[in-house]
C-alpha positions in Angstrom: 0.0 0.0 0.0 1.3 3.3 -1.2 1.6 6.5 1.3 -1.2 8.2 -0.3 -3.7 6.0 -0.1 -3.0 6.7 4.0 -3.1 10.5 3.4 -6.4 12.2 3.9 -8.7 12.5 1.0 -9.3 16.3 0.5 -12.6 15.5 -1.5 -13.7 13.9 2.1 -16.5 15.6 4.0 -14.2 16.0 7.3 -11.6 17.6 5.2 -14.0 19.9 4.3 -15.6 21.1 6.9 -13.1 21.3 9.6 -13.6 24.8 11.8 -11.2 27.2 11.1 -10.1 30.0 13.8 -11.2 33.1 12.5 -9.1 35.9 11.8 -8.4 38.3 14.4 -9.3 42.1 13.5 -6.1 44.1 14.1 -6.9 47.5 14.9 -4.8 50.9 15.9 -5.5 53.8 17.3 -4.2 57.5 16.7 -4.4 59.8 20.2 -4.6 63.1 19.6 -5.6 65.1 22.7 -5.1 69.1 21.4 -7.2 71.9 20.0 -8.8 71.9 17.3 -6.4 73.1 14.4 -4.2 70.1 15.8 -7.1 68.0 15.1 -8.1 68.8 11.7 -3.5 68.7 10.9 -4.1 65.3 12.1 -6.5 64.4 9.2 -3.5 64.1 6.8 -1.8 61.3 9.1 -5.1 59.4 9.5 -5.9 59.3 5.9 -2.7 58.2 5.0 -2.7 55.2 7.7 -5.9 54.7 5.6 -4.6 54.4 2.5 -1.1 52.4 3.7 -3.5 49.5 6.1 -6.6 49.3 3.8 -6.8 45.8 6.1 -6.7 47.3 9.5 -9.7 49.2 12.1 -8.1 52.4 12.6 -9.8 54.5 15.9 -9.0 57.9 17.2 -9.1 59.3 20.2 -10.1 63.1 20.3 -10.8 65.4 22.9 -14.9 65.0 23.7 -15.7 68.7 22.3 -14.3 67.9 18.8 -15.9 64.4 17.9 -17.9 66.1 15.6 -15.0 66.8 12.6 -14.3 63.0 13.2 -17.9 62.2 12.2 -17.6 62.8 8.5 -14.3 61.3 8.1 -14.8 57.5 6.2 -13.2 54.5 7.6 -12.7 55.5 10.9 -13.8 52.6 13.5 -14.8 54.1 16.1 -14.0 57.6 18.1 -13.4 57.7 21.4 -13.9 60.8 23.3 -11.2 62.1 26.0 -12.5 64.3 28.7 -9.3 66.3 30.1 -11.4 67.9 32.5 -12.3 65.0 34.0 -8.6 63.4 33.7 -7.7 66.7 35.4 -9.9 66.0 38.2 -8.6 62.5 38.6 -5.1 63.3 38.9 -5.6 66.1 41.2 -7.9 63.7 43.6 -5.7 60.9 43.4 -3.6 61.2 47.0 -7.1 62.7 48.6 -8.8 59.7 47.7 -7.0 57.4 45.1 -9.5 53.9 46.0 -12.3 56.2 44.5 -10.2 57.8 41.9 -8.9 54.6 40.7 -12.2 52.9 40.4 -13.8 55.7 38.4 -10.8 55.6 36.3 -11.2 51.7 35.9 -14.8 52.5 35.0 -14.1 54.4 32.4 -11.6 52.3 30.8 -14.6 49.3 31.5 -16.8 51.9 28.9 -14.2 51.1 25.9 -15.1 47.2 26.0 -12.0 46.3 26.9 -10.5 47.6 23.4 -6.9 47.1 23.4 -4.6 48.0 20.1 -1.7 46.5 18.5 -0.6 49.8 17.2 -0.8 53.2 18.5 0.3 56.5 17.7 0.8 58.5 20.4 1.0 62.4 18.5 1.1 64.4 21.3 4.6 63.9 23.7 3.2 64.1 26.9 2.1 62.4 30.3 -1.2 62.0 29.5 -0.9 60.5 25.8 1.5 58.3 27.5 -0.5 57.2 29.5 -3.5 56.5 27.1 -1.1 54.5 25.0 0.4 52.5 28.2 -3.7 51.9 29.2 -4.9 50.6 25.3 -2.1 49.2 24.1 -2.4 45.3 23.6 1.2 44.8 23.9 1.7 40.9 25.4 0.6 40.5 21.4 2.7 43.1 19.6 5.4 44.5 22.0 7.7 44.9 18.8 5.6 46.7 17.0 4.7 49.5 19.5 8.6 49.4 20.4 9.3 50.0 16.8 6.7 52.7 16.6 8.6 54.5 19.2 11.6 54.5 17.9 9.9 55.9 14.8 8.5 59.0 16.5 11.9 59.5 18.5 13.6 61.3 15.5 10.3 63.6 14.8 10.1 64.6 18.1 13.7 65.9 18.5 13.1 67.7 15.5 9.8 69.0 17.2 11.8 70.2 20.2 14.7 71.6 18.4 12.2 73.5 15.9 10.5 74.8 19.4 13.7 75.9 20.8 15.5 77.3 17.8 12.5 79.0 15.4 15.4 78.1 12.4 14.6 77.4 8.6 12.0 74.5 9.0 9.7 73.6 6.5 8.2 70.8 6.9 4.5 71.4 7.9 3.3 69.7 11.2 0.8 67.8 9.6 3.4 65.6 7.4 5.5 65.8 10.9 2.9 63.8 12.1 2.6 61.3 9.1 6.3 61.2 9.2 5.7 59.9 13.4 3.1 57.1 11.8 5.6 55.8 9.2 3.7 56.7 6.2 4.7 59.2 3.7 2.2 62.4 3.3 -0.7 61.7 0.1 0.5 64.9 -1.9 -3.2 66.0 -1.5 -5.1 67.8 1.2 -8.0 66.2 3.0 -11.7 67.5 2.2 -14.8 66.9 4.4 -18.1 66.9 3.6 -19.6 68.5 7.3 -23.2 67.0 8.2 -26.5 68.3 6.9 -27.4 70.4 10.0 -29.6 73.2 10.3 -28.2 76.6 11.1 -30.1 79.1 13.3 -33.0 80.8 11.5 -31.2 84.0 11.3 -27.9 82.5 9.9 -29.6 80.2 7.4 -29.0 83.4 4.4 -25.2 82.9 5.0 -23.8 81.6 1.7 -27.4 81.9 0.2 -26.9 85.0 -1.4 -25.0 85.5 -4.7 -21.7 87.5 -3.9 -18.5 86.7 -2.4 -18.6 85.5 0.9 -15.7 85.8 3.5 -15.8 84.0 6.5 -13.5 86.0 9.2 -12.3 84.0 13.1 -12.6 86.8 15.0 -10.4 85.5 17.7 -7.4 83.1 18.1 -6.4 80.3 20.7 -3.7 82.6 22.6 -4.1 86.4 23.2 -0.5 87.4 21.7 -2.6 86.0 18.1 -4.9 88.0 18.3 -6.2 90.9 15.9 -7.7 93.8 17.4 -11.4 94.3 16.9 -10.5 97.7 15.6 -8.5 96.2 13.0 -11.3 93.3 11.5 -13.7 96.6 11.8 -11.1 98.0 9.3 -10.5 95.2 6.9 -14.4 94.9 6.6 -15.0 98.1 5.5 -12.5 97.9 3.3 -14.0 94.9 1.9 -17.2 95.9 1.4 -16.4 98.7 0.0 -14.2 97.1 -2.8 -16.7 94.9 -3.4 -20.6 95.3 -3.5 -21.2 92.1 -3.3 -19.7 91.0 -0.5 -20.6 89.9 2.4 -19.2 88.1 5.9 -19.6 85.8 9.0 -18.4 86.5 11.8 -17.8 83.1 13.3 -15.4 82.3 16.7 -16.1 80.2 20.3 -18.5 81.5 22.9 -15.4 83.4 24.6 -15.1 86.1 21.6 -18.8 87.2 21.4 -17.2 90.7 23.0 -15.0 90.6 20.1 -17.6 90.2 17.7 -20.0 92.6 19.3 -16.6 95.3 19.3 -16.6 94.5 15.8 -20.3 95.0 14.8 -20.1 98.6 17.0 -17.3 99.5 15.0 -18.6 99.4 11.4 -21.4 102.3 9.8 -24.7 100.8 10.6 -25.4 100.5 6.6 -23.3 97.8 6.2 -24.7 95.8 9.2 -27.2 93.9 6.2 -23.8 92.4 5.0 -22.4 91.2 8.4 -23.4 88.0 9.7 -22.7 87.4 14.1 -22.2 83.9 14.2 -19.6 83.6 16.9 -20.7 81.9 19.9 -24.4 80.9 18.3 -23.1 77.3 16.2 -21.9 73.6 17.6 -19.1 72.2 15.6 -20.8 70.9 13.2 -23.2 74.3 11.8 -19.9 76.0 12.0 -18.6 73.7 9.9 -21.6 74.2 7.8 -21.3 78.0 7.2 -17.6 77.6 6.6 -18.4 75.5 3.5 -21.2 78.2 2.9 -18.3 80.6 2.4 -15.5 80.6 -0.4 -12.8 82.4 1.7 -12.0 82.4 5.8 -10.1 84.9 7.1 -7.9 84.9 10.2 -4.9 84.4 12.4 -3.5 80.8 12.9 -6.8 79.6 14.7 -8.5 76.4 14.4 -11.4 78.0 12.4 -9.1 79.1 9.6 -7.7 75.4 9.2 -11.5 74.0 9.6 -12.4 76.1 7.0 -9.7 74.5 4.4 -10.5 71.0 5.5 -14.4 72.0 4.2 -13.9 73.8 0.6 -12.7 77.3 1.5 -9.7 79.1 1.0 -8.0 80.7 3.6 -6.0 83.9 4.0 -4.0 83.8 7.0 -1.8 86.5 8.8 0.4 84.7 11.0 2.5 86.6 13.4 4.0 86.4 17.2 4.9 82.9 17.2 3.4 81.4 14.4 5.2 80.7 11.8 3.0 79.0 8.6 6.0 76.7 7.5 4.7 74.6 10.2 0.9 75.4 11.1 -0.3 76.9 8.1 -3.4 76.4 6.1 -2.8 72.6 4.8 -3.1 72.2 0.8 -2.9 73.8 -2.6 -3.6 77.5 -3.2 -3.9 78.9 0.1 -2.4 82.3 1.0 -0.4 83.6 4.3 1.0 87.0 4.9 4.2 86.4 7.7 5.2 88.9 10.5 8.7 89.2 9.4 9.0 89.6 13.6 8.1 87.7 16.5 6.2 90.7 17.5 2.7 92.1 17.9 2.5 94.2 14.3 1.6 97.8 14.1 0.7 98.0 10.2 -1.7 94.7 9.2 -2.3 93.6 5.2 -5.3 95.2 5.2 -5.9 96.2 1.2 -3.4 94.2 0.1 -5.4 90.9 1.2 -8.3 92.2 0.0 -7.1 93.2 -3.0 -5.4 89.7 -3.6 -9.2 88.3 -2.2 -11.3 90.3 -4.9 -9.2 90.8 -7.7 -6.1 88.2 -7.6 -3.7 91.0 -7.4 -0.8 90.2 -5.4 0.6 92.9 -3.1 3.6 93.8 -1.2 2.8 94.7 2.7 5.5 96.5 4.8 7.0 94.1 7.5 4.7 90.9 6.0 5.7 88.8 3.7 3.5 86.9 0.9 3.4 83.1 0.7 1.2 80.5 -1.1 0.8 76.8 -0.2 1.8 74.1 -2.7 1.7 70.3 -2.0 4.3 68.0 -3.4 5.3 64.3 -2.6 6.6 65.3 1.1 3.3 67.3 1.8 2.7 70.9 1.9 5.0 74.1 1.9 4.9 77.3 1.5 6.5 79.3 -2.0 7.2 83.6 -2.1 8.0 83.3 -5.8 11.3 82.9 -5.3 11.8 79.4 -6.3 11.2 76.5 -4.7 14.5 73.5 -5.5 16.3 74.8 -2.3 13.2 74.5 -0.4 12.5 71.0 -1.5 16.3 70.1 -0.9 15.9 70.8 2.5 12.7 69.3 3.5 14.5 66.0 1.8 17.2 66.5 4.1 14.9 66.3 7.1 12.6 63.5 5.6 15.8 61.8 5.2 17.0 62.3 8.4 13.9 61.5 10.5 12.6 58.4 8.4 15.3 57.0 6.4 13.7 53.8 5.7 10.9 55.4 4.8 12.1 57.3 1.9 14.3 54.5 0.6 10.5 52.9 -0.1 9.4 56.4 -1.6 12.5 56.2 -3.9 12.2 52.8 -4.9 
C-alpha cells in the first residue's frame, strides 16, 4: 500500500468542513488630545494610515468637544472621546482619595469594551498620551511593534523640540510631521470633508445663500498674543465691502469672543450691518462647519477655524505673526495664501488692502513688515512658496525627511 492511499482525502467531507479559527481584526488607534487646528493637521496622518493599512480598524481618540470633525471622516472605526477635564480632576484627587479615583478611572476604561490596540500612535509627547497609549495598548501580542513605533516617532520629536527651541529654517508642515511619526509618507493631497447636513439658526440660514462673495472671518485666536484687534477686523471689513458690493461676511469664533464680535459689529457704519453676519458663539461644531463651507474664503490668524475652514472647501488667507510661523501650522493644501510677520512681535501695520485686494481681484501685493506666501503640495506634503523658487526648499525638506525616516524614503524612492 502506497503512502497516499494513507493520506487524507481532500474530496472527504471532514476535510472539508473542519472549523477554522477566525481571523483576528487588528486594529490601531491614533491619540490626539489638542485643540482643534491640531485636530483637523491630524487628518493628513489618519488618511494616509488609511490608504497604507486598507486591512486594519483604525480608531482615534479626540478630545470630547471635537468628535464632531471625526464624524464625516470614512473609515474610521470608532472615536473615542477624552475628557481632560475630567482626567484633570482625577489626577488632582488621586492622593485625597486614590481607591475612589482609581475605580472611576477603571470605569471608564470598562466603557471602551475592553479595546486594546496593536498599534498606537501616540501624536502628542506628553504624560497623559502616554498614559493613554500604556492603558490601550495590547502589547503581550505586539510588543515589537509598538517598540518600533517609538523609535519611529523618537527622531520627529527631536526635530519638534529643536524647531520649538530654535525657530530656524523649518519647513516641513506639522501635519506631514505627524505622518512622518506614523511611518507613512504624506498623500500629496489635502484632505476635504463633507460636514453634516445640520440646520443653522434661522437668522444665519442666508449665509452663503446669497450671490456675492462670501468671507468668512475667526474673530479670535487660541492665545491672546494671536490676536487681531477688533478695531483692525472693523477695518478690513470696511475695506471689503467697500471694494466689493457684493460681498458679504460671517463673523464666526467660540463662545469666549462674542465681545470681540459685538466690538466689531459697533465699530462698522450701521449701513453695512445687512452684509455682516454674528455667528460667533451661536453654532456647535458641526453648523460651524456648515457655514464655513457656505463661504469661499476664511479669514484669520493661525486659529483652528481658519484650518477648519480649508479642510471644508474654503480658501483661507492667513496673517500669521508672534509665534506662528506658517512653515509649520499653516493652512494645509494647494492655493492657500499667508502673509508672515517678518518679527516675533505684535504688528503695528496689518495687510489690510493688500489681502483684500489679492481676495477680490487676484492682485498680489507687497505689505510692509509681511511677507507673501502660497501653499503648494508635493510628494513630502505641503509648503509654503514667495515666488522665489522653490528647489532649495524642497532640498531641505528631503534633508529632514531623510534624516527622520530613512527607511521610509528608501520605499518612496524605490
Amino acid at each position: 500500500m502506497s503512502w497516499q492511499s494513507n493520506w487524507p482525502n481532500p474530496n472527504r467531507a471532514w476535510c472539508r468542513t473542519m472549523p477554522h479559527e477566525p481571523s483576528r481584526e487588528y486594529r490601531d488607534l491614533v491619540i490626539q488630545l489638542a485643540r482643534l487646528g491640531d485636530l483637523v493637521q491630524t487628518l493628513p496622518a489618519i488618511e494616509a494610515l488609511q490608504k497604507a493599512y486598507p486591512e486594519r480598524t483604525l480608531d482615534v481618540v479626540c478630545a470630547t468637544p471635537l468628535t464632531a470633525i471625526l464624524a464625516g471622516v470614512g473609515h474610521i472605526g470608532r472615536v473615542i472621546p477624552w475628557d481632560g477635564t475630567q482626567w484633570q480632576a482625577w489626577a488632582n484627587g488621586w492622593q485625597a482619595n486614590p481607591t475612589a479615583t482609581l475605580k472611576a478611572m477603571q470605569s471608564y476604561i470598562a466603557s471602551l469594551d475592553e479595546m486594546n490596540y496593536d498599534r498606537v500612535y501616540p501624536l502628542n509627547q506628553h504624560v497623559r498620551s502616554r498614559l493613554m497609549t500604556q492603558l490601550l495598548s495590547r502589547r503581550s501580542f505586539h510588543e515589537h511593534d509598538q517598540d518600533d513605533i517609538e523609535a519611529r516617532m523618537r527622531p520627529w520629536t527631536q526635530h519638534l523640540r529643536h524647531v520649538a527651541k530654535e525657530r530656524g529654517a523649518n519647513r516641513v508642515h506639522l501635519a506631514d510631521v505627524w505622518c512622518g511619526m506614523c511611518g507613512v509618507r504624506p498623500r500629496g493631497q489635502a484632505p476635504l470633508l463633507v460636514p453634516p447636513a445640520v440646520e443653522l439658526p434661522a437668522d444665519l440660514a442666508e449665509i452663503g445663500e446669497r450671490r456675492g462673495l462670501w468671507v468668512a472671518l475667526a474673530t479670535g485666536a487660541g492665545e491672546t498674543d494671536r490676536c487681531v484687534a477688533p478695531a483692525v477686523w472693523g477695518q478690513w471689513i470696511r475695506k471689503f465691502l467697500g471694494q466689493t458690493q457684493d460681498g458679504h461676511v460671517a463673523l464666526i469664533g467660540s463662545g469666549g469672543e462674542r465681545e470681540t464680535a459685538q466690538a466689531i459689529l459697533e465699530s462698522l457704519p450701521t449701513l453695512l450691518h445687512g452684509r455682516v453676519w454674528d455667528a460667533t458663539g451661536r453654532t456647535t461644531l458641526s453648523q460651524l462647519m456648515r457655514v464655513l463651507q457656505q463661504c469661499h474664503w476664511i479669514v484669520g490668524a493661525d486659529t483652528g477655524p481658519l484650518h477648519l475652514g480649508t479642510l471644508v472647501g474654503a480658501r483661507a488667507m492667513g496673517w500669521y505673526f508672534s509665534r506662528a510661523r506658517m512653515h509649520e501650522t499653516g493652512p494645509y493644501g494647494e492655493g492657500h495664501w499667508v502673509y508672515q510677520h517678518v518679527a516675533h512681535v505684535q504688528p503695528r501695520s496689518w495687510p489690510i488692502m493688500e489681502s483684500i485686494a489679492l481676495i477680490c481681484d487676484d492682485q498680489r501685493g507687497d505689505a510692509a513688515d509681511w511677507t507673501l506666501w502660497r501653499s503648494r503640495m508635493d510628494q513630502w506634503g505641503a509648503f509654503f512658496d514667495d515666488g522665489s523658487g522653490t528647489e532649495g526648499v524642497e532640498t531641505s525638506r528631503a534633508d529632514i525627511w531623510r534624516a527622520c525616516a530613512p527607511i521610509l524614503c528608501e520605499s518612496m524612492a524605490a
